[in-house]
C-alpha positions as CSV (number, residue, x, y, z in Angstrom):
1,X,7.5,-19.9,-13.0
2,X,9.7,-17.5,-11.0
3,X,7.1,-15.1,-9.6
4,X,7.1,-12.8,-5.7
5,X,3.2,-12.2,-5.9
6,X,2.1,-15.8,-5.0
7,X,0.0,-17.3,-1.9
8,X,-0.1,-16.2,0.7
9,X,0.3,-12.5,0.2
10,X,-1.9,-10.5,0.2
11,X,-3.1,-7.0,-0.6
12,X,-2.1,-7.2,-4.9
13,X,-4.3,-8.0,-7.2
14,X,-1.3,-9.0,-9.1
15,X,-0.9,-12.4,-7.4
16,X,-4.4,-13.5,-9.3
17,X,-1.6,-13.5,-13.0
18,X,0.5,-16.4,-11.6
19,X,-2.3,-18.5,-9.6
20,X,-4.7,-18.7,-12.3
21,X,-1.8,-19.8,-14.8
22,X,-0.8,-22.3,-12.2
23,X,-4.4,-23.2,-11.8
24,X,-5.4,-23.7,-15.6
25,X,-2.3,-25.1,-17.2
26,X,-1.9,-28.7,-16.5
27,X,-5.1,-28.7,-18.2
28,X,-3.4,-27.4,-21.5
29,X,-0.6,-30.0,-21.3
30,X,2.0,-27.6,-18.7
31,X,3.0,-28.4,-15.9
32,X,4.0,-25.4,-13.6
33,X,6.3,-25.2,-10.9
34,X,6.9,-22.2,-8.9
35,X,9.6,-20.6,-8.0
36,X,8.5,-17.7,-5.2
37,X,9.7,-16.1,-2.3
38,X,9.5,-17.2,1.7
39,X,6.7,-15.1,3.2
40,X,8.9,-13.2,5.6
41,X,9.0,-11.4,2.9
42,X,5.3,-10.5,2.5
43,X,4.1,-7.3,4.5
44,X,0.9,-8.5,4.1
45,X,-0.4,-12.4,4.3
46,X,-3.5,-14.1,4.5
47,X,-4.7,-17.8,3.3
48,X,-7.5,-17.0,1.8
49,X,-5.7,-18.4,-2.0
50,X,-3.7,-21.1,-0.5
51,X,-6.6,-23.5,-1.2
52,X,-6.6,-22.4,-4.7
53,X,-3.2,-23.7,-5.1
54,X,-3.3,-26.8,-6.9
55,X,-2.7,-29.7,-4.8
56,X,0.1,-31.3,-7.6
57,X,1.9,-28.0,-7.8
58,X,5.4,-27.8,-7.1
59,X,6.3,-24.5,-5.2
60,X,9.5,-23.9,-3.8
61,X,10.0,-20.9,-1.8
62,X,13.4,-19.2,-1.6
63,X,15.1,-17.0,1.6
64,X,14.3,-13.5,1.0
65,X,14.2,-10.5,3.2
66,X,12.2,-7.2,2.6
67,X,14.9,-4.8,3.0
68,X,12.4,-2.2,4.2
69,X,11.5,-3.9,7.1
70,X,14.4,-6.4,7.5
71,X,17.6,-4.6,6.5
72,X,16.7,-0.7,8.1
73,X,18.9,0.5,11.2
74,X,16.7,3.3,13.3
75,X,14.3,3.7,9.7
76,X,17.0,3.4,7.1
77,X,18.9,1.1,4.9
78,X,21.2,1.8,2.2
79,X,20.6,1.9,-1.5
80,X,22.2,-0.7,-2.9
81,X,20.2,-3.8,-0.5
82,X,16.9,-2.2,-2.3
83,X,18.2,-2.0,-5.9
84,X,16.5,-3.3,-8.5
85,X,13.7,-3.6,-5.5
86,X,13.9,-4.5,-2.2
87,X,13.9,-7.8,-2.2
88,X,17.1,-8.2,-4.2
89,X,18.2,-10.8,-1.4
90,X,15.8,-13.5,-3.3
91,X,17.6,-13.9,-5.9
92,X,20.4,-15.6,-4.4
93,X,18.5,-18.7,-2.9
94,X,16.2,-18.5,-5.6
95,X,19.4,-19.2,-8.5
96,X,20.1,-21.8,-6.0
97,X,16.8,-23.3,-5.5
98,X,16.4,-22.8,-9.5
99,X,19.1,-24.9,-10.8
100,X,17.9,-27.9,-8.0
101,X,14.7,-27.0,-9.8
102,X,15.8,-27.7,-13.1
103,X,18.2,-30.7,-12.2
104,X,15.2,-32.7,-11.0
105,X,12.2,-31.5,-13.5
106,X,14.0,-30.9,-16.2
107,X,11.9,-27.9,-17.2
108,X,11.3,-27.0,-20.7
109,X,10.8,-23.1,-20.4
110,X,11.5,-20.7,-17.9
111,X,8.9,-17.9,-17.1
112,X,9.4,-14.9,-15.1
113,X,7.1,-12.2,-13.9
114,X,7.3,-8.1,-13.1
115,X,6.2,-6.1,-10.8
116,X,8.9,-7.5,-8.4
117,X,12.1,-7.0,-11.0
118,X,14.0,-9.3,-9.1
119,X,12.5,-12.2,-10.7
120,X,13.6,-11.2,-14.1
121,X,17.3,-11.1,-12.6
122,X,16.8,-14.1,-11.1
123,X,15.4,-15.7,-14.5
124,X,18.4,-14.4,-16.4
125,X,20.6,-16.0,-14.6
126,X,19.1,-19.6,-14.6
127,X,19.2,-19.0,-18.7
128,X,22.8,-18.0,-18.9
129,X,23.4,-21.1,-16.9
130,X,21.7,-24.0,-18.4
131,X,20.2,-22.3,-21.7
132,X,16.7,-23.0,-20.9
133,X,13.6,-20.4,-23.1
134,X,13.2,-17.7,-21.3
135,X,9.7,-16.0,-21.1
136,X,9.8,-12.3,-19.8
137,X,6.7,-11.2,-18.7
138,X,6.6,-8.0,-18.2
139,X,3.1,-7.4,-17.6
140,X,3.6,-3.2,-17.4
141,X,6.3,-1.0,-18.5
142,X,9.8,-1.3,-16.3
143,X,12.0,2.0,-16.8
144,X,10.0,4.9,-17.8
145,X,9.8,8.4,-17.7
146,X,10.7,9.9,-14.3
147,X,10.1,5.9,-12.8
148,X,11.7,5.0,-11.0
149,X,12.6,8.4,-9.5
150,X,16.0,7.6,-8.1
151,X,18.6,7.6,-10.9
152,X,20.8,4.3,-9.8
153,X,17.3,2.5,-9.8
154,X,16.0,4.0,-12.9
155,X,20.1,2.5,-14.4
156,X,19.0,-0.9,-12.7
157,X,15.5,-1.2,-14.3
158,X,16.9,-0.4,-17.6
159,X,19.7,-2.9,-18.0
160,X,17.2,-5.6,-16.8
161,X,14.9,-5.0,-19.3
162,X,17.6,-4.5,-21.7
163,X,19.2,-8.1,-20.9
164,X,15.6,-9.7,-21.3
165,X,15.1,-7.8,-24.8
166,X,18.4,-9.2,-25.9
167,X,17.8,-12.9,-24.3
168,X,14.4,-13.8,-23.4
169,X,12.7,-16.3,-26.3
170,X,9.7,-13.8,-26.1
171,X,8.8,-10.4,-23.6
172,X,5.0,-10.4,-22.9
173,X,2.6,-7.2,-21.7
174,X,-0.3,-7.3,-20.6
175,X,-1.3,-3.9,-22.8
176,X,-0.9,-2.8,-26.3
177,X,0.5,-0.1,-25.5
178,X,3.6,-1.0,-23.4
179,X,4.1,-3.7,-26.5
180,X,4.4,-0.7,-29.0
181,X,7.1,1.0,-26.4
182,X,9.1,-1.6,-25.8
183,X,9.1,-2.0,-29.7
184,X,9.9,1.2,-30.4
185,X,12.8,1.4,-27.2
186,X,14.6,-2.6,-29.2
187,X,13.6,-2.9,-32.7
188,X,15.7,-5.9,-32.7
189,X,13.7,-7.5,-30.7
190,X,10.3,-6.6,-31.6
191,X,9.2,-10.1,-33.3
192,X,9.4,-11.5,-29.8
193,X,7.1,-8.7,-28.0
194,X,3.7,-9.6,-27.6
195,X,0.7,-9.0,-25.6
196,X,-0.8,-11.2,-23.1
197,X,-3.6,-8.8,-21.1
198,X,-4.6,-10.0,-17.3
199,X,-8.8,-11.4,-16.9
200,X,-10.9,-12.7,-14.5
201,X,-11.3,-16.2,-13.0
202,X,-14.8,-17.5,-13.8
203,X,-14.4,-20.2,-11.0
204,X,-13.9,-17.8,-8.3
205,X,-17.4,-15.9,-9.2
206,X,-19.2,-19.1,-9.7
207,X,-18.2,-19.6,-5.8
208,X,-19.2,-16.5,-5.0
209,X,-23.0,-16.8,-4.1
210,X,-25.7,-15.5,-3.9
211,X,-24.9,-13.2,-7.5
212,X,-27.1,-10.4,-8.1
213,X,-28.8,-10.2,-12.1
214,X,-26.6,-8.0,-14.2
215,X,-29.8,-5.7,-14.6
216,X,-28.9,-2.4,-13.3
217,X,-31.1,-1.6,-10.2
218,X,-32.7,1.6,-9.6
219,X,-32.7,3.5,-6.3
220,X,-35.1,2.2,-3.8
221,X,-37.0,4.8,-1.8
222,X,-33.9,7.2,-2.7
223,X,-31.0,5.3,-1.1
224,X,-27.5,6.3,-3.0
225,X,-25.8,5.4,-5.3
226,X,-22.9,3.0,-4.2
227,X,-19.8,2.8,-6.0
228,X,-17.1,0.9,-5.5
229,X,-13.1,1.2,-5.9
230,X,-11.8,-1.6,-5.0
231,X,-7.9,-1.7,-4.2
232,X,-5.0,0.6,-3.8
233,X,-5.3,4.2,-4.7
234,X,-1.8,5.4,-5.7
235,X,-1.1,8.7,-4.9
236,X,0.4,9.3,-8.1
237,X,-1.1,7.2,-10.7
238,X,-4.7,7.1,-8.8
239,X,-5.0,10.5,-7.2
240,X,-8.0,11.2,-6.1
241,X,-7.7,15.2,-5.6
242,X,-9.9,16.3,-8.6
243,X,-12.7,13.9,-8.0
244,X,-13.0,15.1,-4.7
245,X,-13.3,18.6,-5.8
246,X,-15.7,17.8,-8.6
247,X,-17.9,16.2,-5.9
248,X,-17.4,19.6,-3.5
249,X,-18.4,21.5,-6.5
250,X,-21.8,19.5,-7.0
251,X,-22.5,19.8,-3.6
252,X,-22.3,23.4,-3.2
253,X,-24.1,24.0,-6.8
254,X,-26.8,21.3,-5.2
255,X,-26.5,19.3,-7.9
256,X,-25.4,16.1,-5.7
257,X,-25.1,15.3,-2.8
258,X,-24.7,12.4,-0.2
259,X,-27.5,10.9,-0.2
260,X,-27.0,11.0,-4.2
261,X,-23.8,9.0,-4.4
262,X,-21.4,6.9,-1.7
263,X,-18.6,6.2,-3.0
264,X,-16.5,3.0,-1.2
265,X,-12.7,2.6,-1.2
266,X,-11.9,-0.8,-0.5
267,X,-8.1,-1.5,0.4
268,X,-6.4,1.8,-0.4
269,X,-3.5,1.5,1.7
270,X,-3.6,4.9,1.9
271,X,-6.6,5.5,3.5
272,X,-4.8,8.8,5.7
273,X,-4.5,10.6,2.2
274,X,-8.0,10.1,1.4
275,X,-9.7,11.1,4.5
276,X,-7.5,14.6,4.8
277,X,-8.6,15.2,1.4
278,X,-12.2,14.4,2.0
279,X,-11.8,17.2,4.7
280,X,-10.3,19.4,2.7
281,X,-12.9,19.7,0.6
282,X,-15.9,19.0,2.9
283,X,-16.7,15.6,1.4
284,X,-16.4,13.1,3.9
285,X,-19.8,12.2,3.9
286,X,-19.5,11.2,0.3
287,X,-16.6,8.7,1.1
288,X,-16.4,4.9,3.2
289,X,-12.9,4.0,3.7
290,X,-13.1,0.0,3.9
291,X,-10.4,-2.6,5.2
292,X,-9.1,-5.3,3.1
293,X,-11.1,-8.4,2.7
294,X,-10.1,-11.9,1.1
295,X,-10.5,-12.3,-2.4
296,X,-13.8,-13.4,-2.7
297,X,-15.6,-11.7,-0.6
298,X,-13.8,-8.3,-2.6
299,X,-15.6,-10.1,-5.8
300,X,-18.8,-10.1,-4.1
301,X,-18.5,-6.9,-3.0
302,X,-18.3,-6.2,-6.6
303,X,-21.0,-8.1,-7.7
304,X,-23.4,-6.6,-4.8
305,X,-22.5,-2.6,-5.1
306,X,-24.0,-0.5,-7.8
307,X,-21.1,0.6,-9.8
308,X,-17.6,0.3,-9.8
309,X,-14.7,3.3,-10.3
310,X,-11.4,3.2,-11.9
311,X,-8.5,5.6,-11.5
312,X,-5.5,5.8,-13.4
313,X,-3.5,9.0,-14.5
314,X,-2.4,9.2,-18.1
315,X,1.3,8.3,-17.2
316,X,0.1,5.1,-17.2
317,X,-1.9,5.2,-20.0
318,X,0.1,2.1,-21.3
319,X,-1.2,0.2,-18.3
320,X,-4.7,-1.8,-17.2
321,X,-5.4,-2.3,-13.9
322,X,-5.7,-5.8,-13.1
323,X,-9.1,-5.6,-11.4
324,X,-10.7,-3.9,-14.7
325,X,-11.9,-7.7,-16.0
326,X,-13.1,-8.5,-12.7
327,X,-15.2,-5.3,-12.9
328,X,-16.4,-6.4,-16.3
329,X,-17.6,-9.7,-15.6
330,X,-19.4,-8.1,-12.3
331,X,-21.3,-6.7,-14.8
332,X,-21.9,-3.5,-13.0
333,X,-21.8,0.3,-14.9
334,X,-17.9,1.3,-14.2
335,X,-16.7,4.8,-14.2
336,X,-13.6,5.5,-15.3
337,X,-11.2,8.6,-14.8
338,X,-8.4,8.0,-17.1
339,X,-7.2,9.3,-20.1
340,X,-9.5,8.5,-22.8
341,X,-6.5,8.0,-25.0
342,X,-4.9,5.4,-22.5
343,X,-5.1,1.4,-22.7
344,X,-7.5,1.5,-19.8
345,X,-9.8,3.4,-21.6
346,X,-9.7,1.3,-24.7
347,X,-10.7,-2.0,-23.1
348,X,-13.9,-0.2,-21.4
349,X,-15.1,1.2,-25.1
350,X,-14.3,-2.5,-26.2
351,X,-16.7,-3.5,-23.8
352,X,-19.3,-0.8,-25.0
353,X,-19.2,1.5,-21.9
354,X,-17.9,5.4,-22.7
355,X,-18.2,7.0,-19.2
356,X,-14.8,8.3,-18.7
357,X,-13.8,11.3,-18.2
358,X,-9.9,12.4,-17.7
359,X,-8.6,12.0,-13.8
360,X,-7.2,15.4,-13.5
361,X,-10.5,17.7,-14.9
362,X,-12.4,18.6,-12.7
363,X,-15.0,20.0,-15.6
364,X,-15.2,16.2,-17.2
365,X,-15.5,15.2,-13.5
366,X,-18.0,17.4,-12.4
367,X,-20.6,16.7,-15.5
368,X,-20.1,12.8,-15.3
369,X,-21.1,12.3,-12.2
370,X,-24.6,13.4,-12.3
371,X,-25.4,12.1,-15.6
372,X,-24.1,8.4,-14.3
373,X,-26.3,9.2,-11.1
374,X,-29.6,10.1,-13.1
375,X,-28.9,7.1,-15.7
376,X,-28.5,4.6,-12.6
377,X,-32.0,5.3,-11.6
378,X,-33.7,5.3,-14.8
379,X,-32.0,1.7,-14.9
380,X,-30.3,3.0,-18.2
381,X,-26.6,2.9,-17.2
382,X,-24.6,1.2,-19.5
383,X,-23.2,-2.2,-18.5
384,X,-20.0,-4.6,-20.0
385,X,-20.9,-6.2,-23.4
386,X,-21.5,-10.0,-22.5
387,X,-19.2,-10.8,-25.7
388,X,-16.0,-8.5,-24.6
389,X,-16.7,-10.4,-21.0
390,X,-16.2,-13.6,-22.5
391,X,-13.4,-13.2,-24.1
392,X,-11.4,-11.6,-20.7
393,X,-11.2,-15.1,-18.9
394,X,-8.3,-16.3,-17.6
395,X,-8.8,-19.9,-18.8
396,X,-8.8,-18.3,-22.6
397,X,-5.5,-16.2,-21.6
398,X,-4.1,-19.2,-20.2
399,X,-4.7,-20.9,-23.4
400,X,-2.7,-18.2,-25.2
401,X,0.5,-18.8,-22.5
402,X,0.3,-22.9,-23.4
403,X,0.4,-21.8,-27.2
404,X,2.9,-19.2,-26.5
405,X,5.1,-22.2,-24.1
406,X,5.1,-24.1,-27.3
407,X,6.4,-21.8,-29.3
408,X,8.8,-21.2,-27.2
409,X,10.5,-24.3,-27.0
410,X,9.6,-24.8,-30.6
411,X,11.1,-21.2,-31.7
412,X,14.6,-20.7,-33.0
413,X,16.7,-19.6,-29.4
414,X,18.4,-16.4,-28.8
415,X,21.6,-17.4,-27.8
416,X,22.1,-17.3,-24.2
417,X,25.5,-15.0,-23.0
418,X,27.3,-17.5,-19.9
């Protein structure tokens, strides 16, 4: 399993894909080893998930420099040490450490996982080299439309995915929709797409104590009403700037205010954007910028607040965030600003919640809000459907990898180029 986001980084929800698949598979008959990189080339670390390493997991860490931080003379390095990504300089130790790897385990499939596109280069090159499956996960889209911006990059993401289309034994997403685009972008290979969507890890609630009842509390004596993003708000893909307004407009109509609604970012990263543009528009006291916390305590924090917020702009309508299942099985009301045309939006309707309302309308914004407010204290706020929770763990979705391992090795190849 050649993955970047693994123990101990920290700051991406997107480590939680890899762990729990390293966590629940010897139990289905695999047995993982990892393939990651050294954490020099983590901005962030903690060890808050090292104990949820297995203790019989093989992880091999491979030389690896951010090239950001490691490469730059007076704040800049060249193009080329950050393309595909910039931490291109893993793959080299890692193809080393790979075939060692494979020379002593004997591996019978080789997995690989995005965001970090490195991994997929370095996967490619350990299946031209001994033939082994290859499992592309893809998780989200790679090249798309205006991403990345630069043009050598965009060139880069392509051919990678192109290579895994043509090579991998199967390509897996964690939405529908980037299955259907990446059907539509290699016909050929669309057999051999299919989805796989991220969940939550029951164990790590179940140590999370004390947890609230999933009844939805109203307001005592008035307090507001505290809702919770909890992650990185992208400038892009999360912007912020039309809920911000919405909530200036309700406060100068007098529809809402403060001691209506908090709402908490937890880990932006980019908590300097959201502050100037709680100024902006006179907000602040409707907004708590919070530092990043370990893992758990983020899920209690989930499990303790009164409703949870999602943002995601409808260029990424073929993409769920991550933390979306852990907010289901919180079983808290969520609000979600998305397109309601997206993936995003699909899984919450699954789940039986409808308040969304599109990131960029103000209007949609503006009426939501209040109507979430007044259902929250009439303890009528819609919450997840227990059955869609269920089904969103990530013991099930690592029953659906073991099945999909064994298919893979059972599967007539795709003929590996040397």
């Amino acid at each position: 399993m050649i993955a970047y986001h693994f123990p101990p980084l920290a700051g991406s929800s997107g480590i939680q894909r890899t762990l729990r698949f390293v966590q629940h598979l010897p139990a289905l008959g695999w047995q993982p080893l990892v393939l990651s990189a050294h954490p020099r080339a983590y901005e962030n670390t903690s060890d808050d998930l090292l104990a949820d390493v297995p203790a019989t997991a093989v992880v091999r860490r491979a030389f690896a420099l951010d090239a950001a931080r490691h490469l730059q003379l007076k704040g800049r390095y060249l193009g080329w040490m950050a393309r595909p990504d910039r931490w291109i300089s893993w793959r080299f130790d890692a193809v080393r450490q790979g075939l060692q790897l494979i020379e002593q385990y004997k591996p019978e499939v080789i997995w690989s996982t995005y965001p970090i596109a490195t991994a997929h280069v370095i996967a490619a090159r350990l299946h031209r080299k001994t033939g082994i499956p290859w499992i592309a996960d893809f998780r989200d889209p790679m090249a798309q439309d205006g991403f990345p911006a630069d043009s050598r990059t965009w060139q880069s993401y392509l051919a990678i995915e192109a290579d895994a289309a043509a090579h991998a034994r199967y390509c897996v997403f964690t939405t529908p929709g980037a299955a259907r685009m990446y059907q539509q972008r290699y016909p050929s290979a669309a057999s051999r797409m299919v989805v796989l969507e991220n969940g939550y890890d029951e164990e790590s609630f179940a140590s999370v104590a004390p947890q609230p009842t999933n009844d939805s509390i109203p307001a005592d004596g008035g307090r507001p009403l505290v809702m919770l993003h909890s992650g990185i708000v992208y400038p892009l893909e999360r912007d912020p700037t039309q809920l911000f307004e919405a909530l200036s407009r309700l406060q100068k109509a007098g529809t809402l205010s403060p001691a209506d609604l908090r709402i908490r970012f937890r880990a932006s990263v980019h908590d300097d954007l959201l502050q100037s543009l709680a100024q902006a528009h006179g907000v602040q006291d409707f907004i708590e910028l919070c530092p990043t916390i370990p893992y758990r305590d983020a899920l209690a924090e989930m499990l303790a607040v009164d409703a949870l917020l999602v943002l995601q702009a409808s260029n990424c309508n073929e993409q769920i965030p991550a933390k979306i299942y852990e907010y289901l099985r919180a079983g808290k009301p969520i609000l979600a600003l998305t397109d309601p045309a997206g993936d995003t939006a699909g899984v919450l309707r699954g789940a039986g919640l409808h308040d969304i309302a599109r990131l960029d309308s103000v209007d949609e914004i503006a009426r939501i809000l209040p109507a979430l407010v007044h259902d929250w204290r009439l303890g009528k706020a819609l919450l997840p459907q227990k059955s869609a929770v269920q089904q969103a763990s990530r013991r099930g979705r690592s029953q659906a990898l073991a099945d999909l391992l064994t298919q893979a090795v059972d599967a007539p190849g795709v003929a590996a180029s040397r």
